[in-house]
N, C-alpha and C positions, 0 to 999 in steps of 0.2 A: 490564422496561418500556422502552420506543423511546423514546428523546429524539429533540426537533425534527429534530436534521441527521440519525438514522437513518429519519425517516419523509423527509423530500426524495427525492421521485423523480429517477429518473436525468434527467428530461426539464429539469427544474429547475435544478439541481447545473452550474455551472461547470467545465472540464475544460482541465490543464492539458499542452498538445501542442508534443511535440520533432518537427521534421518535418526528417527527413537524408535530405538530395537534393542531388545537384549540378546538376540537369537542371531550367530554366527552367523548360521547356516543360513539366514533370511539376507542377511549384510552381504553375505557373498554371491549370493545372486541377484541383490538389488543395484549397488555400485558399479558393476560391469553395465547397466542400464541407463546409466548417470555420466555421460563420458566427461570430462574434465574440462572443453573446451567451450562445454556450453553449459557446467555445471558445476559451480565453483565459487565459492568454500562448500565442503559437503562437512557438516559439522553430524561426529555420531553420537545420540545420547542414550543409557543404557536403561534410563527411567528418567519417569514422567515431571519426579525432583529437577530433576537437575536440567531437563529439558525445559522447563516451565520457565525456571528461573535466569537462563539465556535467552530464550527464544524474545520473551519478553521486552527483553534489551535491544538486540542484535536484527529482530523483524527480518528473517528470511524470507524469501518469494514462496516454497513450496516446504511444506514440513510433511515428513510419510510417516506414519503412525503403524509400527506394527503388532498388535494385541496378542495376549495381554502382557502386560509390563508388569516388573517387579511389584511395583508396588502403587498403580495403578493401571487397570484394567486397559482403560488406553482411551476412554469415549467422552470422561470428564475433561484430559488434555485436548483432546480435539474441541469441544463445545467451546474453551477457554481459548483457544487459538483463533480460532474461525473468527472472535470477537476483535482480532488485531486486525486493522485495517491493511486491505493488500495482499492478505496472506491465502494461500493458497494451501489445504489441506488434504491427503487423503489417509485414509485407514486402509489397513487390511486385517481380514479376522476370519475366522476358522466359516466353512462353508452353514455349517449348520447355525451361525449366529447372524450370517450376512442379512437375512430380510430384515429381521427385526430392529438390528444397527441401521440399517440404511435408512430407514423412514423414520428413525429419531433422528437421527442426522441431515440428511436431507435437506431438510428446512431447513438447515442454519449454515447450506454450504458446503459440508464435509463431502467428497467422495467418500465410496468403501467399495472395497473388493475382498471378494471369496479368497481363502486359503487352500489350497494351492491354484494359483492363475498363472496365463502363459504369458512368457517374456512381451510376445506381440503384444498382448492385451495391457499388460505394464507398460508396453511404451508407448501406447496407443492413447492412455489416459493421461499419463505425466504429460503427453505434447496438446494434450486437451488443458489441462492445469498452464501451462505455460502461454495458448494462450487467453485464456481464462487473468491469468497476471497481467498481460501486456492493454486487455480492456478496462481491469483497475486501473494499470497507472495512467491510462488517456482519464478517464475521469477522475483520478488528482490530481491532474492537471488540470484540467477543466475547472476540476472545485478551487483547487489553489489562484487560482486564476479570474475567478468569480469572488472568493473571499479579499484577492487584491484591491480588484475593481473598487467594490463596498467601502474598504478602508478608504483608499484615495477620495471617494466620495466624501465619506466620513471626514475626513482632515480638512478636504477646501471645504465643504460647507460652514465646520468649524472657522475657518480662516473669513468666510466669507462674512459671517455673522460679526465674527470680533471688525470688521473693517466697518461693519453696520454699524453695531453698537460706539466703536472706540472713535472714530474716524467719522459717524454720522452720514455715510456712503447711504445711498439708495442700496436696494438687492442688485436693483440691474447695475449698477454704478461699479458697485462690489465685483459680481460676476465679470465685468468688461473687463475691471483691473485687471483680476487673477487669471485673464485668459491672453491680454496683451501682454503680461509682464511675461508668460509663458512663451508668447511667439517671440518675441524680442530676444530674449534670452535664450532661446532654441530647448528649453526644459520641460519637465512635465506639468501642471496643474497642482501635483501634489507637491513637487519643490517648492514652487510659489508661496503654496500655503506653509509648510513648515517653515518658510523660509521668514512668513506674515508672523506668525505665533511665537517663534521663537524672539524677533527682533522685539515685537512689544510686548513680551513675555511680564 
């Protein structure tokens, strides 16, 4: 079943943007593209320093990459990025270096666009990024969701075994407890058991 924040369309949904540029001129034409109400906090960093060491923390939805940067080029930050779960990257770089960027990148996720490109075609791909994010986080959800599952298994099995060994329950004797104690009590399976573990801890 879809809870509220998995049915929010991407159109909807708030996004939160790292924009690494050292280039005025690039910033003034890129944040007019970003409007506020769907793009927010727009966090600007002026190199790849200092970008690195936020972005890392702070895991924004979409990071733009505008090359080359002070004091790195702009393609290492991206490779390093792309590896955060979630994140959504693109580059832009001068016309004559795009092929060659793009198909290193590629593989690992990155968009790239030519220098100079039209507003349309920047909005055109940020709303491809965006929902490109909203497909990640259904499947962290999905995984967060499936790693739940797993544990809860993990615990009452645990719980089930201690009521085998401690308590000399059959499996099936076991399993019936931890599943009546749970309808009785209107709780999960996995209360039960923490609840087994903890008392004859």
């Amino acid at each position: 079943m879809e809870t509220k924040g998995e049915k929010q369309s991407s159109s909807e949904r708030v996004y939160k943007v790292a924009l690494v540029s050292s280039s005025e001129k690039f910033n003034g034409a890129m944040l007019p593209l970003l409007p506020k109400n769907r793009f927010s906090p727009i966090s600007v960093y002026r190199d790849a320093k200092s970008a690195r060491r936020v972005i890392s923390k702070e895991k924004p939805d979409i990071v733009i990459i505008n090359t080359p940067l002070p004091d790195d080029f702009g393609t290492n930050l991206a490779l390093d990025v792309s590896e955060t779960d979630g994140v959504c990257v693109l580059l832009f770089t001068r016309a004559e270096n795009f092929s060659e960027l793009s198909s290193v990148l590629a593989p690992h996720g990155v968009l790239t666009l030519p220098k100079p490109t039209s507003p349309e075609l920047t909005e055109e791909v940020v709303e491809l990024m965006c929902a490109t994010r909203e497909r990640l986080r259904r499947i962290e959800i999905k995984k967060s969701f499936a790693e739940g599952r797993m544990e809860d298994i993990r615990v009452v099995n645990k719980a089930k075994w201690f009521l085998i060994e401690q308590l000399k329950m059959t499996e099936q004797e076991a399993h019936r407890y931890i599943e009546k104690q749970a309808m009785d009590r209107c709780v999960t399976k996995r209360v039960i058991a923490e609840n087994i573990l903890s008392t004859y801890k």
